[in-house]
PDBQT receptor file of N, H, CA, C and O in Angstrom, charges set to zero:
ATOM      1  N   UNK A   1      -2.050  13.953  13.327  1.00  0.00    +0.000 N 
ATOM      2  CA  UNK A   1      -2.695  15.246  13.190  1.00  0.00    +0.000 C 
ATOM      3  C   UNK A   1      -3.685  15.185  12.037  1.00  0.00    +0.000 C 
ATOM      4  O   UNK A   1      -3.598  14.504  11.014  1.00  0.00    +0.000 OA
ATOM      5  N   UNK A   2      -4.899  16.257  12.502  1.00  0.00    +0.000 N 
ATOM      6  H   UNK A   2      -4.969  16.809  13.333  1.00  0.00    +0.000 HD
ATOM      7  CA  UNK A   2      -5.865  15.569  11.297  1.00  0.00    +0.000 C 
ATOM      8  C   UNK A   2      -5.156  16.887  10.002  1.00  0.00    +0.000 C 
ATOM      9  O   UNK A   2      -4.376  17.811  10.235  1.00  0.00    +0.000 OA
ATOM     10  N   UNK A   3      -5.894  16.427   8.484  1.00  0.00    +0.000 N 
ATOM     11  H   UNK A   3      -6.528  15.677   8.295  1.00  0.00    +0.000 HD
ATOM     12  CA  UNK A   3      -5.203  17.289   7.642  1.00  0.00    +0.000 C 
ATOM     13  C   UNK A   3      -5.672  18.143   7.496  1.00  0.00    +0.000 C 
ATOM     14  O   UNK A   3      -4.998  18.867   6.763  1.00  0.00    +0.000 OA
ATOM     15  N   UNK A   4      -6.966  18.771   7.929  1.00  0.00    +0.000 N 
ATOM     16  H   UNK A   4      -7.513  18.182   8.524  1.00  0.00    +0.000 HD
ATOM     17  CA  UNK A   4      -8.050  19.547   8.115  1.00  0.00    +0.000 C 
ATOM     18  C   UNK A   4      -7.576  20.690   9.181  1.00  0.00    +0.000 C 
ATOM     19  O   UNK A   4      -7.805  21.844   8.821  1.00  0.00    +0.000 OA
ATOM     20  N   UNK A   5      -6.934  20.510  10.465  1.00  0.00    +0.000 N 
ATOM     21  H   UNK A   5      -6.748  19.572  10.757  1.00  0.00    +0.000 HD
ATOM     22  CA  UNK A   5      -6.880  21.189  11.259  1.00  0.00    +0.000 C 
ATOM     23  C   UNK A   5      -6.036  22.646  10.739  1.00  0.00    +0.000 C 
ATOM     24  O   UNK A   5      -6.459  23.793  10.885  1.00  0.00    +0.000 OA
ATOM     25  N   UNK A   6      -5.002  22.322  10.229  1.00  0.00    +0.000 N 
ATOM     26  H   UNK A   6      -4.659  21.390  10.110  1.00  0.00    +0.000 HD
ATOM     27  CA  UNK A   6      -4.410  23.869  10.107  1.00  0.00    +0.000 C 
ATOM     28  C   UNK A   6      -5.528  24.708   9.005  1.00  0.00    +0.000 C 
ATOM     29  O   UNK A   6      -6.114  25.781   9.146  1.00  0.00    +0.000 OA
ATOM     30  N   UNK A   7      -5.530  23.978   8.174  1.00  0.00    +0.000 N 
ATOM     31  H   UNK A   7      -5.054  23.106   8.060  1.00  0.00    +0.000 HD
ATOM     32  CA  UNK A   7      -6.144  24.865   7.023  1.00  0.00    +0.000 C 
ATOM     33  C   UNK A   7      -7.744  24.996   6.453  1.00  0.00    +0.000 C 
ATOM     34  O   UNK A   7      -7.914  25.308   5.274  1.00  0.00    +0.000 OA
ATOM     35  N   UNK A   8      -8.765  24.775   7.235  1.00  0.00    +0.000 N 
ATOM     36  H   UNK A   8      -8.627  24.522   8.193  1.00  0.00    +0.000 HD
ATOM     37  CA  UNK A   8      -9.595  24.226   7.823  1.00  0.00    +0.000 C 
ATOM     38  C   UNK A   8     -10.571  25.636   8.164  1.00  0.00    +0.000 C 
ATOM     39  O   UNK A   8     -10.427  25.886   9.360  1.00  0.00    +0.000 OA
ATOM     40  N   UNK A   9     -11.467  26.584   7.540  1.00  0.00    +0.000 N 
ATOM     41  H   UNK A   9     -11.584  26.381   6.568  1.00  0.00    +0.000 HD
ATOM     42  CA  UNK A   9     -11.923  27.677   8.153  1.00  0.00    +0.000 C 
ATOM     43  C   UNK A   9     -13.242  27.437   9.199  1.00  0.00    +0.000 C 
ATOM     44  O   UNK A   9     -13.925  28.241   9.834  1.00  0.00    +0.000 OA
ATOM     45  N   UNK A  10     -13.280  25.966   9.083  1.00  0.00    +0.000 N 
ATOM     46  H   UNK A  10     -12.724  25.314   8.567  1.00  0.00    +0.000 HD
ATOM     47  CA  UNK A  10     -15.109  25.131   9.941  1.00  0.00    +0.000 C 
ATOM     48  C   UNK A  10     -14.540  24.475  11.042  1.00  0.00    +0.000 C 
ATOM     49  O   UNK A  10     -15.167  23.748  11.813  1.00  0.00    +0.000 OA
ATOM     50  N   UNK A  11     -13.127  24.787  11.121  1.00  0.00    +0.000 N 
ATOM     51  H   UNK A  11     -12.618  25.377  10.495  1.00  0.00    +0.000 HD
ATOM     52  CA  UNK A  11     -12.841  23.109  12.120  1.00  0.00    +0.000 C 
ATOM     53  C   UNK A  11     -13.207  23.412  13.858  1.00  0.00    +0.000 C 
ATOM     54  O   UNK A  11     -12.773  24.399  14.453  1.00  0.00    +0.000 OA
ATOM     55  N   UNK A  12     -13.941  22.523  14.391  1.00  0.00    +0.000 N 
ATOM     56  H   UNK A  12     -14.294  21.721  13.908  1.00  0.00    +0.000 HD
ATOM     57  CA  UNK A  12     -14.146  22.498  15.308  1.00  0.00    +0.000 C 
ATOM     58  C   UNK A  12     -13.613  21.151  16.214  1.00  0.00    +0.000 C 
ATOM     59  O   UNK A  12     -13.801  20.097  15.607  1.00  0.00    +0.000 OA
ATOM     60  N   UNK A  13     -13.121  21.032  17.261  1.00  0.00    +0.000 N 
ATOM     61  H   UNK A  13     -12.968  21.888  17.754  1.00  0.00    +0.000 HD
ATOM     62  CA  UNK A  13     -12.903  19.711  18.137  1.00  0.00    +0.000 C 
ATOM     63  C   UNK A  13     -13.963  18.944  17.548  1.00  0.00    +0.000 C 
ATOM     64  O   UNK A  13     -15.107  19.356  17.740  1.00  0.00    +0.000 OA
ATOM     65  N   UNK A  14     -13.720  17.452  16.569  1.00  0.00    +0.000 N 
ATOM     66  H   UNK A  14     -12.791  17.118  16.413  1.00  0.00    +0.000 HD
ATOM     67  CA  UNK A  14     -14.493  16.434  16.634  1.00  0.00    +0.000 C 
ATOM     68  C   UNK A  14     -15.187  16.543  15.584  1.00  0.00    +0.000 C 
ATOM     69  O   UNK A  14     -16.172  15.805  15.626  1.00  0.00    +0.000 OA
ATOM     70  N   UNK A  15     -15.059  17.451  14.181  1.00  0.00    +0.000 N 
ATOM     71  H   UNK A  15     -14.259  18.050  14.146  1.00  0.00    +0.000 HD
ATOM     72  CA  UNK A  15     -15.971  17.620  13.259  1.00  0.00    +0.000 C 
ATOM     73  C   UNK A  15     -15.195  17.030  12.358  1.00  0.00    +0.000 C 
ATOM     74  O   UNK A  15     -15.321  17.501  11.228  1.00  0.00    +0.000 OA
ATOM     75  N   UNK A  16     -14.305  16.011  12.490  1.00  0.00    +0.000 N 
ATOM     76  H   UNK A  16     -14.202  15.628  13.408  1.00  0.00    +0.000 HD
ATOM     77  CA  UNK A  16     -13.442  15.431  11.204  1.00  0.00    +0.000 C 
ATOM     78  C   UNK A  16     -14.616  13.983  10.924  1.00  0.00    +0.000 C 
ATOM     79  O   UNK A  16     -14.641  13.445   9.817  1.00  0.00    +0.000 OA
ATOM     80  N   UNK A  17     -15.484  13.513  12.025  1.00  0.00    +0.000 N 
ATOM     81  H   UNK A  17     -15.464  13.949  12.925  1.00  0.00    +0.000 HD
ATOM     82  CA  UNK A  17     -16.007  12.373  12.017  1.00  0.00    +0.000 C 
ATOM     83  C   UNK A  17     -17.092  12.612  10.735  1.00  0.00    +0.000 C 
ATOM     84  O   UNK A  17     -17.113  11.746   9.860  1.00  0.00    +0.000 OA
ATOM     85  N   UNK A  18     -17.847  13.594  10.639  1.00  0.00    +0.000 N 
ATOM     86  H   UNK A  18     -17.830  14.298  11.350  1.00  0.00    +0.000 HD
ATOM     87  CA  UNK A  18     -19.005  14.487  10.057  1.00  0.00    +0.000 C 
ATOM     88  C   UNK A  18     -18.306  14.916   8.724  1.00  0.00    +0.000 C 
ATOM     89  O   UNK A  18     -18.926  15.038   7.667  1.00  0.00    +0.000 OA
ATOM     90  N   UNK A  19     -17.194  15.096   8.840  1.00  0.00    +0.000 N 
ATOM     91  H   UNK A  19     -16.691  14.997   9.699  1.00  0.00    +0.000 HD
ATOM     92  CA  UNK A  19     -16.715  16.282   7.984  1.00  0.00    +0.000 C 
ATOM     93  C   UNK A  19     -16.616  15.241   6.382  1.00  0.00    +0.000 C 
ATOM     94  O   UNK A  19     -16.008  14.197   6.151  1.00  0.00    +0.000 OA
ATOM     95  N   UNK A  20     -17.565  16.154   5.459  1.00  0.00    +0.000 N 
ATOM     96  H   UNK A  20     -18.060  17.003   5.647  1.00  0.00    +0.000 HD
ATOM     97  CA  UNK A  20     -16.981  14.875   3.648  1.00  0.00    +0.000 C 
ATOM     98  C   UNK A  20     -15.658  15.162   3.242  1.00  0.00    +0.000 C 
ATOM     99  O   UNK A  20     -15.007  14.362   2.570  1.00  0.00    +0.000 OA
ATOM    100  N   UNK A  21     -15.047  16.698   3.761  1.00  0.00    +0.000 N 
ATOM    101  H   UNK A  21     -15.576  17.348   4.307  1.00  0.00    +0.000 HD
ATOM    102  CA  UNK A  21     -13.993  16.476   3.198  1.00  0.00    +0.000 C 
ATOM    103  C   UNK A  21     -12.875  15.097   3.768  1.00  0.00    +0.000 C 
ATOM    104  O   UNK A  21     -12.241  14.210   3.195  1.00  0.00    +0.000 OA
ATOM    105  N   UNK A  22     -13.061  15.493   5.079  1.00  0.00    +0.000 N 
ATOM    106  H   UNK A  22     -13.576  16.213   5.544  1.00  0.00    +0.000 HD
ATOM    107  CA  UNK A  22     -12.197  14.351   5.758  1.00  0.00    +0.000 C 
ATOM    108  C   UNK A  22     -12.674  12.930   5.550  1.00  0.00    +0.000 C 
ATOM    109  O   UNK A  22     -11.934  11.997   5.859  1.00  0.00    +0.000 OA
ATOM    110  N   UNK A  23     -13.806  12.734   5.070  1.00  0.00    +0.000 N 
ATOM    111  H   UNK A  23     -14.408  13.492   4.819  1.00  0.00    +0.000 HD
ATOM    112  CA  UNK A  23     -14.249  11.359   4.808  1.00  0.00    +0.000 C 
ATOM    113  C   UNK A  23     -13.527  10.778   2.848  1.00  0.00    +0.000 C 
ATOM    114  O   UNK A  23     -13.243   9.670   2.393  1.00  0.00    +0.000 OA
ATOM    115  N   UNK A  24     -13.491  12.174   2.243  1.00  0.00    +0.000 N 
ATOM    116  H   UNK A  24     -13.722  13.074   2.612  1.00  0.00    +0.000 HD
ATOM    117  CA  UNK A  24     -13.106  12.096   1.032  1.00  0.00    +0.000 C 
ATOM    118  C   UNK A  24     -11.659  11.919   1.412  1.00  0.00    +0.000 C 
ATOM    119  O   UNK A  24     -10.933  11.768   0.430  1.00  0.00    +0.000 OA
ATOM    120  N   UNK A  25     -11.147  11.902   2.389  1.00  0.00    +0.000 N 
ATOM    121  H   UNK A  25     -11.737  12.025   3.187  1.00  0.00    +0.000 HD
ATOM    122  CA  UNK A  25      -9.766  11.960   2.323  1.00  0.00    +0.000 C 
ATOM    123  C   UNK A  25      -9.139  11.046   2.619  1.00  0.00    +0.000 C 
ATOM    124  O   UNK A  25      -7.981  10.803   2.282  1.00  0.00    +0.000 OA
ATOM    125  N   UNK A  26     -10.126  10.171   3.569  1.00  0.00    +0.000 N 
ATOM    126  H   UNK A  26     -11.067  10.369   3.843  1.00  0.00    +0.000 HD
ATOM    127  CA  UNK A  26      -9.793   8.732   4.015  1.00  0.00    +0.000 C 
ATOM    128  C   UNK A  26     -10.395   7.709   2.718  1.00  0.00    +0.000 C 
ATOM    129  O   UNK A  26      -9.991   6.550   2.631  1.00  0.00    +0.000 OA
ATOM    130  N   UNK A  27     -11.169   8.148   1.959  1.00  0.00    +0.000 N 
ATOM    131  H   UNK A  27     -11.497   9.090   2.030  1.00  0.00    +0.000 HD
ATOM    132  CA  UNK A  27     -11.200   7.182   1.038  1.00  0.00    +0.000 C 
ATOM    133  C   UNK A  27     -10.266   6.903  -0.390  1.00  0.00    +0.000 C 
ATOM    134  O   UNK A  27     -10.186   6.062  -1.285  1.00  0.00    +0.000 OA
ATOM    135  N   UNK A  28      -9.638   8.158   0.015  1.00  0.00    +0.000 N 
ATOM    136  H   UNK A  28      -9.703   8.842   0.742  1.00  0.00    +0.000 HD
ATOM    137  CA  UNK A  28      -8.692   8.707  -1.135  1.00  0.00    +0.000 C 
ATOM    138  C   UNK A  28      -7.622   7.196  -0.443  1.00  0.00    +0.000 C 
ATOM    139  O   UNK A  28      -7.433   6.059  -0.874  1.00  0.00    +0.000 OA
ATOM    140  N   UNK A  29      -7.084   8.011   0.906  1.00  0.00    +0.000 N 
ATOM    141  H   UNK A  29      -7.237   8.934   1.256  1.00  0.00    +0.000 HD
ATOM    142  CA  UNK A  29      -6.110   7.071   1.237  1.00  0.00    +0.000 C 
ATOM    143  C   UNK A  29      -5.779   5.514   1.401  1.00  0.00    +0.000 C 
ATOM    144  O   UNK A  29      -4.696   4.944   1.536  1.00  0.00    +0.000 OA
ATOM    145  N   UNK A  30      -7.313   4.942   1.334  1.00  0.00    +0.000 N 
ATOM    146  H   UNK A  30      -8.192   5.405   1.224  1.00  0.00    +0.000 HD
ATOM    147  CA  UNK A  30      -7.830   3.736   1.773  1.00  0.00    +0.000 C 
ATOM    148  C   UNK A  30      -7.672   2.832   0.005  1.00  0.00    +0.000 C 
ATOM    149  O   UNK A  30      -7.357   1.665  -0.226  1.00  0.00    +0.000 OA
ATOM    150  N   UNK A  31      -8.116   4.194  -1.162  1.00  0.00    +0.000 N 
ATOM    151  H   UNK A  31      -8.372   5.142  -0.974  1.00  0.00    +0.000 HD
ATOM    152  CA  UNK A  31      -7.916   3.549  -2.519  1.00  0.00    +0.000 C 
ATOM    153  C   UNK A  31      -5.990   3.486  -2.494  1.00  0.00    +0.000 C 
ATOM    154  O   UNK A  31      -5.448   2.457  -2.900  1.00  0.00    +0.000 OA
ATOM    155  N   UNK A  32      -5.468   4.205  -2.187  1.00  0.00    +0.000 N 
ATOM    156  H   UNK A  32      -5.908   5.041  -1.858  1.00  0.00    +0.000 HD
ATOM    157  CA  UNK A  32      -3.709   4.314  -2.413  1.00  0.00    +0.000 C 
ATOM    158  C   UNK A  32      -3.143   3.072  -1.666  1.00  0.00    +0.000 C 
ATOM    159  O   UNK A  32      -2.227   2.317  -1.993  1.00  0.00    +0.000 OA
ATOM    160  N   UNK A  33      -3.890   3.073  -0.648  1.00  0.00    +0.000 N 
ATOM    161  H   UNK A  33      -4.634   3.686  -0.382  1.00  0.00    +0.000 HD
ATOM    162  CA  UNK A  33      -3.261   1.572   0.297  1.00  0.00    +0.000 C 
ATOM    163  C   UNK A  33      -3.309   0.526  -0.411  1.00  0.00    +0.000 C 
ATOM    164  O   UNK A  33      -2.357  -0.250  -0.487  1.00  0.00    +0.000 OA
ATOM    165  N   UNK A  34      -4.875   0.290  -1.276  1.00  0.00    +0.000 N 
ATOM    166  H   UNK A  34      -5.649   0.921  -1.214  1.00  0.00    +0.000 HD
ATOM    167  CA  UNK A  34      -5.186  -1.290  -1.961  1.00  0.00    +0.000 C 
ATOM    168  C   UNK A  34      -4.476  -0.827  -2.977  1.00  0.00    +0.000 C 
ATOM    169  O   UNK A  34      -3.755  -1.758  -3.334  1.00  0.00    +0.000 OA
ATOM    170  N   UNK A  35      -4.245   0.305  -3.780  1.00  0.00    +0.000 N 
ATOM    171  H   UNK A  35      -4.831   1.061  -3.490  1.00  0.00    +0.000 HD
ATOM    172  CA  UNK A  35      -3.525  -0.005  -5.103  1.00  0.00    +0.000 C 
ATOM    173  C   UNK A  35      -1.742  -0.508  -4.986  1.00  0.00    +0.000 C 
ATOM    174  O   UNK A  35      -1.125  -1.293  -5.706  1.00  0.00    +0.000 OA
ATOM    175  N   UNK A  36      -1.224   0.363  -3.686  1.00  0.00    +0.000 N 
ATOM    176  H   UNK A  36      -1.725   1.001  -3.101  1.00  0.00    +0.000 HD
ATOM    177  CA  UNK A  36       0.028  -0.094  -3.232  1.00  0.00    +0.000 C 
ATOM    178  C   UNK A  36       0.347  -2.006  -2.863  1.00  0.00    +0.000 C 
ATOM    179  O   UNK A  36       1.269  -2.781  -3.116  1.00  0.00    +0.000 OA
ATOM    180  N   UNK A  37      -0.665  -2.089  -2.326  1.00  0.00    +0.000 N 
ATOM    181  H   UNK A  37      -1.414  -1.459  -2.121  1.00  0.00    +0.000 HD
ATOM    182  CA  UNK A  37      -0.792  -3.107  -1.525  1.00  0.00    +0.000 C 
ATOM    183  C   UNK A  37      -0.898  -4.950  -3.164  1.00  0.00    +0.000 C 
ATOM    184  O   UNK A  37      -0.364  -6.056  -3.088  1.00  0.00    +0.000 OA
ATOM    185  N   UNK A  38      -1.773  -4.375  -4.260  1.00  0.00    +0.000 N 
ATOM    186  H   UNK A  38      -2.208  -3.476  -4.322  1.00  0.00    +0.000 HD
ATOM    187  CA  UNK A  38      -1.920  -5.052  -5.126  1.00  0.00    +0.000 C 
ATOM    188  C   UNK A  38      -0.655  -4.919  -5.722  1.00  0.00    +0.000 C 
ATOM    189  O   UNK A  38      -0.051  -5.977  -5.901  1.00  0.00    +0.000 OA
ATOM    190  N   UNK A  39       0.044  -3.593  -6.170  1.00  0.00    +0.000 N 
ATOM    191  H   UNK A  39      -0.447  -2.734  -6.025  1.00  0.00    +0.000 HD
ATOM    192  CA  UNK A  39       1.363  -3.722  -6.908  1.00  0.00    +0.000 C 
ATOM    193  C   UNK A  39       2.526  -4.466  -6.150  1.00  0.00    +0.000 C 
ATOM    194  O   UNK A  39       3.265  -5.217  -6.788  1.00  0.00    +0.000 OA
ATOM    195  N   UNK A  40       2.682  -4.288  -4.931  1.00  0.00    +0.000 N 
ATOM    196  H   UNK A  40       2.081  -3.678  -4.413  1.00  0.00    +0.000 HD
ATOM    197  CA  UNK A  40       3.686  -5.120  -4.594  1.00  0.00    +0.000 C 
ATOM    198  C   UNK A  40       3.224  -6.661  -4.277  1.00  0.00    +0.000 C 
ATOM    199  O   UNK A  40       4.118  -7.380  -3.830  1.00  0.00    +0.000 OA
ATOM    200  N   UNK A  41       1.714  -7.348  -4.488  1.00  0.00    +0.000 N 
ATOM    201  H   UNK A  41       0.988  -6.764  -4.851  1.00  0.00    +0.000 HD
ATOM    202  CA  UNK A  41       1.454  -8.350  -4.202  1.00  0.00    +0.000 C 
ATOM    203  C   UNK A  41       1.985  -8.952  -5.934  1.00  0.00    +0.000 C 
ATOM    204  O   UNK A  41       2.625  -9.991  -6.098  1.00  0.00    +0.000 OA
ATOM    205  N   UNK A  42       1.624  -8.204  -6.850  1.00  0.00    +0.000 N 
ATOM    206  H   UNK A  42       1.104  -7.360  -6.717  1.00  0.00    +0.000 HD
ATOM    207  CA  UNK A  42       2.125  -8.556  -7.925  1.00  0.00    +0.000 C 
ATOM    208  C   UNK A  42       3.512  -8.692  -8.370  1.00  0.00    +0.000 C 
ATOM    209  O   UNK A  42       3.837  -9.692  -9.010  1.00  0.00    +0.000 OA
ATOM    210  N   UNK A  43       4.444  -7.681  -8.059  1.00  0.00    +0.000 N 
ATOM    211  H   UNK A  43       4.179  -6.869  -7.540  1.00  0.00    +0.000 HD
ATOM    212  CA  UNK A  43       5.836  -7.695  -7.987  1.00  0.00    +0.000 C 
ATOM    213  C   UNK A  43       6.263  -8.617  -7.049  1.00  0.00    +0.000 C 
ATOM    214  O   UNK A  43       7.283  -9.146  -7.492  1.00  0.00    +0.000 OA
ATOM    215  N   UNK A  44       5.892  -9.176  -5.683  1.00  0.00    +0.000 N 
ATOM    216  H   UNK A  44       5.064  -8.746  -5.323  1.00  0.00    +0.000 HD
ATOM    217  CA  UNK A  44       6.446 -10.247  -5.392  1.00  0.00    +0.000 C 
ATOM    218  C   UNK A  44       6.403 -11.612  -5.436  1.00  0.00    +0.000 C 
ATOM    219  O   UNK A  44       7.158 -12.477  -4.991  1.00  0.00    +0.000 OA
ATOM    220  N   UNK A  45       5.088 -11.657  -6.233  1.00  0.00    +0.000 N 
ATOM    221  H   UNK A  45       4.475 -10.954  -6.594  1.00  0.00    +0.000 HD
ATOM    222  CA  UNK A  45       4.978 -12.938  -7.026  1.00  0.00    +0.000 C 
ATOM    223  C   UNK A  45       5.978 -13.025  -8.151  1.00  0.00    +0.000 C 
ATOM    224  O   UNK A  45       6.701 -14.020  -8.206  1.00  0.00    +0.000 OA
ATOM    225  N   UNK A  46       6.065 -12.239  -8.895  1.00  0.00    +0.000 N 
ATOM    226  H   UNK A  46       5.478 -11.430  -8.850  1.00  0.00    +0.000 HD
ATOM    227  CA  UNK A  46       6.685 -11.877 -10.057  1.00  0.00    +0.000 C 
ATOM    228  C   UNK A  46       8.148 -12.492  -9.629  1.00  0.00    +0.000 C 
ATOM    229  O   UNK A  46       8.594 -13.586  -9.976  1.00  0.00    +0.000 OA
ATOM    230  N   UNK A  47       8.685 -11.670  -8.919  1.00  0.00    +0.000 N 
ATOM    231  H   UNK A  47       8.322 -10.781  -8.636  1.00  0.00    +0.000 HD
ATOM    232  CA  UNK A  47      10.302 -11.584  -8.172  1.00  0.00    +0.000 C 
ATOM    233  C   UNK A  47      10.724 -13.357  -8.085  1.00  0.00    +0.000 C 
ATOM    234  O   UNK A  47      11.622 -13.969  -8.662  1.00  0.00    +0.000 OA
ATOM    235  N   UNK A  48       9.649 -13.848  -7.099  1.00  0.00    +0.000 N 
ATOM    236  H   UNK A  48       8.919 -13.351  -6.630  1.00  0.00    +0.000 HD
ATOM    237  CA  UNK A  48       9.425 -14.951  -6.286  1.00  0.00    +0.000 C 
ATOM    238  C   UNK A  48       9.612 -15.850  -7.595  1.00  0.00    +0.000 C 
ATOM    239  O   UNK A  48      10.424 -16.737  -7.861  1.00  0.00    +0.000 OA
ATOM    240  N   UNK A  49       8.419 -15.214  -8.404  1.00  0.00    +0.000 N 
ATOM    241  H   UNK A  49       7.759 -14.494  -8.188  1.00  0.00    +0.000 HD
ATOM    242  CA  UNK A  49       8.859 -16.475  -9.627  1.00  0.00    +0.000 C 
ATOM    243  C   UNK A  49      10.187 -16.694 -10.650  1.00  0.00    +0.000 C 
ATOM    244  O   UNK A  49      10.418 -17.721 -11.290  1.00  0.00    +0.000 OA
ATOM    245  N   UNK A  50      10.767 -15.812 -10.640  1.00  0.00    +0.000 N 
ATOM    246  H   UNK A  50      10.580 -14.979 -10.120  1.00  0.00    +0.000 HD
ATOM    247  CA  UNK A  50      12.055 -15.230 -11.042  1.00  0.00    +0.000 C 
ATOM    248  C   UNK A  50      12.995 -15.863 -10.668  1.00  0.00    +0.000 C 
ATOM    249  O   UNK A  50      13.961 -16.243 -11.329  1.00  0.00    +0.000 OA
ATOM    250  N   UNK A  51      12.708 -16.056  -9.295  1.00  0.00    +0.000 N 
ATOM    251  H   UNK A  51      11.923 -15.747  -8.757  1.00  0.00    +0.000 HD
ATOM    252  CA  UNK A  51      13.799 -16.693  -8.450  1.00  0.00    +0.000 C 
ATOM    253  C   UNK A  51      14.214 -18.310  -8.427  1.00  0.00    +0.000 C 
ATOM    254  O   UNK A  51      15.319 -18.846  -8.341  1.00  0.00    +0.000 OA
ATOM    255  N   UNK A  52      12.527 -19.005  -8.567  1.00  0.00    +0.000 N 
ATOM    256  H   UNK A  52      11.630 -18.570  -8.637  1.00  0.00    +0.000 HD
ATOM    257  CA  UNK A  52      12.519 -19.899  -8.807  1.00  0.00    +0.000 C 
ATOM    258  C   UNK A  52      13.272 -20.750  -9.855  1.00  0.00    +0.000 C 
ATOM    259  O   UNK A  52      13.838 -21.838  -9.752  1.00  0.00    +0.000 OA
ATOM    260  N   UNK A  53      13.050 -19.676 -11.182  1.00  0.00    +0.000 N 
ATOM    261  H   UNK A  53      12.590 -18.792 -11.266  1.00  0.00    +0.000 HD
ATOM    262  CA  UNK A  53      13.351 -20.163 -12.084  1.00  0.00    +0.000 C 
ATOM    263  C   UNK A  53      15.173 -19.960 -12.653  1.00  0.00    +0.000 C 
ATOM    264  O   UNK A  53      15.684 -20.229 -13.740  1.00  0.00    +0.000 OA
ATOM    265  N   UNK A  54      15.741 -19.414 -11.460  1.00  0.00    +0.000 N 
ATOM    266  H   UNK A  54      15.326 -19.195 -10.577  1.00  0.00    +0.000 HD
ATOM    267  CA  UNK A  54      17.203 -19.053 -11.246  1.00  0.00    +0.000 C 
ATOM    268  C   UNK A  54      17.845 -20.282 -10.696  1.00  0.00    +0.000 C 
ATOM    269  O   UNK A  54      18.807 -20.943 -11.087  1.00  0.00    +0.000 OA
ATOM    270  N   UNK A  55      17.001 -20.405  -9.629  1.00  0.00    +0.000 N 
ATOM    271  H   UNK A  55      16.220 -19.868  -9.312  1.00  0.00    +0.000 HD
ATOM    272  CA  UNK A  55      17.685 -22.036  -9.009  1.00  0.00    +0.000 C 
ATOM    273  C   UNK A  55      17.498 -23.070  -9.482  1.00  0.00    +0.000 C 
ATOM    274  O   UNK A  55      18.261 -24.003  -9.231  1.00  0.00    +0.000 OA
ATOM    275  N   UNK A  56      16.103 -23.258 -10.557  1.00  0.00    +0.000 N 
ATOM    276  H   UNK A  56      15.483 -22.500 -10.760  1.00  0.00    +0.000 HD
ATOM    277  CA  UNK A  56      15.811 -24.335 -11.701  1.00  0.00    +0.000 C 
ATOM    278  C   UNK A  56      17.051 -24.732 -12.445  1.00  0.00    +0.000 C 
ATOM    279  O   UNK A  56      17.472 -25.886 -12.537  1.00  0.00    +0.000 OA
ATOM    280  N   UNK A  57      17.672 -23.498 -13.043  1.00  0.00    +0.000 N 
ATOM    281  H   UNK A  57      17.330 -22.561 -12.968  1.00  0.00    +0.000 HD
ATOM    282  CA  UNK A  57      19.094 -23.619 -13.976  1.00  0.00    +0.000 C 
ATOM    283  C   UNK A  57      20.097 -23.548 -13.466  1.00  0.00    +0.000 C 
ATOM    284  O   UNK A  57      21.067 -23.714 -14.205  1.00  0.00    +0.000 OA
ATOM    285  N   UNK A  58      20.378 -23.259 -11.916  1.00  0.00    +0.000 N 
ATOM    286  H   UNK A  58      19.590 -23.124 -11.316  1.00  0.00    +0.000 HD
ATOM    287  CA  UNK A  58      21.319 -23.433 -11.395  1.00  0.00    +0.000 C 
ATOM    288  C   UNK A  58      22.235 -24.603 -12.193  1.00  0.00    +0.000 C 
ATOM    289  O   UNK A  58      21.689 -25.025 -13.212  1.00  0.00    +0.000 OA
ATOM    290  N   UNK A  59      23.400 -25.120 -11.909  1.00  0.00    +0.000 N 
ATOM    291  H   UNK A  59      23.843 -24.777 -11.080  1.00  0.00    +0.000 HD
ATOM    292  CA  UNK A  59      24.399 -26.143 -11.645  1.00  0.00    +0.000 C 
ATOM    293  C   UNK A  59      24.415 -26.763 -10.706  1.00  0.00    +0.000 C 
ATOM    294  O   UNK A  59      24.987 -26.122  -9.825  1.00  0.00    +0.000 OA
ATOM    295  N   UNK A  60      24.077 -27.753 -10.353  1.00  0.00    +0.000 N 
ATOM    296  H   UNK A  60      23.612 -28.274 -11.069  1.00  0.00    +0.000 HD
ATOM    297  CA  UNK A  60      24.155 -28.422  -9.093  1.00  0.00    +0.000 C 
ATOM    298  C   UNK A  60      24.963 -29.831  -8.736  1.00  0.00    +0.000 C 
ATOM    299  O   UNK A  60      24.524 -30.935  -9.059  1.00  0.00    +0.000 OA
ATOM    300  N   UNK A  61      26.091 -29.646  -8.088  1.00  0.00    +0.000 N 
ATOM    301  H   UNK A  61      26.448 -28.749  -7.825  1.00  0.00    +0.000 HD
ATOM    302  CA  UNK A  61      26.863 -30.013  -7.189  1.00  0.00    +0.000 C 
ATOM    303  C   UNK A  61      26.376 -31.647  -6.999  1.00  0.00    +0.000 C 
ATOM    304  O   UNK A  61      25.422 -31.875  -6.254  1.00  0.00    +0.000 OA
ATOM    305  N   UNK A  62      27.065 -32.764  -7.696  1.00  0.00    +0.000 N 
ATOM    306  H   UNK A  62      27.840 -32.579  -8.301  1.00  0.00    +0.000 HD
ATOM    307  CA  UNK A  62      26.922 -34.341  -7.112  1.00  0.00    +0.000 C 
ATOM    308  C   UNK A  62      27.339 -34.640  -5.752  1.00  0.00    +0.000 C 
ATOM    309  O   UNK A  62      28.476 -34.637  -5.280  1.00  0.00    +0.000 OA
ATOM    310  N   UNK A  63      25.957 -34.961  -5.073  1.00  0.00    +0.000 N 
ATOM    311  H   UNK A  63      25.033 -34.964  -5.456  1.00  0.00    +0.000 HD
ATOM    312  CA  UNK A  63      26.287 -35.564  -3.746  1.00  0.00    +0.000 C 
ATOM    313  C   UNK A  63      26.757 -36.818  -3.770  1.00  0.00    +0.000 C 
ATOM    314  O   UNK A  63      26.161 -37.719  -4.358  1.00  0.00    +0.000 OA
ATOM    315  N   UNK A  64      27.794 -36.975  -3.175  1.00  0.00    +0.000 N 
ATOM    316  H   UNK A  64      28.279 -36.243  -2.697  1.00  0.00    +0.000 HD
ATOM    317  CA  UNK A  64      28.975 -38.527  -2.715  1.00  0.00    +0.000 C 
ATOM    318  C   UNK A  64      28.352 -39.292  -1.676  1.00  0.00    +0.000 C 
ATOM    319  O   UNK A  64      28.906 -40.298  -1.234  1.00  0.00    +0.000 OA
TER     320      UNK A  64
């Protein structure tokens, strides 16, 4: 559903394409995606490296 439609006093069928608010709104959402998208690319490097360095110090078991 577009976010325009209920509350919207201009809305016509098909004026979301035209419309700046609706264009301001997809760019809003488009910045929240890459900032989401960078924090968890960072946190799972982070994690990932974490992990690494868990099984580094592990104890490990002599194979016979």
């Amino acid at each position: 559903m577009l976010p325009c439609r209920p509350g919207c006093p201009s809305y016509q069928e098909g004026c979301h394409k035209t419309c700046p608010q609706w264009q301001l709104f997809q760019e809003e959402q488009r910045a929240q995606r890459q900032a989401k998208k960078a924090y968890l690319q960072f946190h799972n490097a982070l994690c990932a490296q974490v992990v690494r360095q868990c099984r580094a110090i592990q104890c490990r078991r002599l194979s016979w």
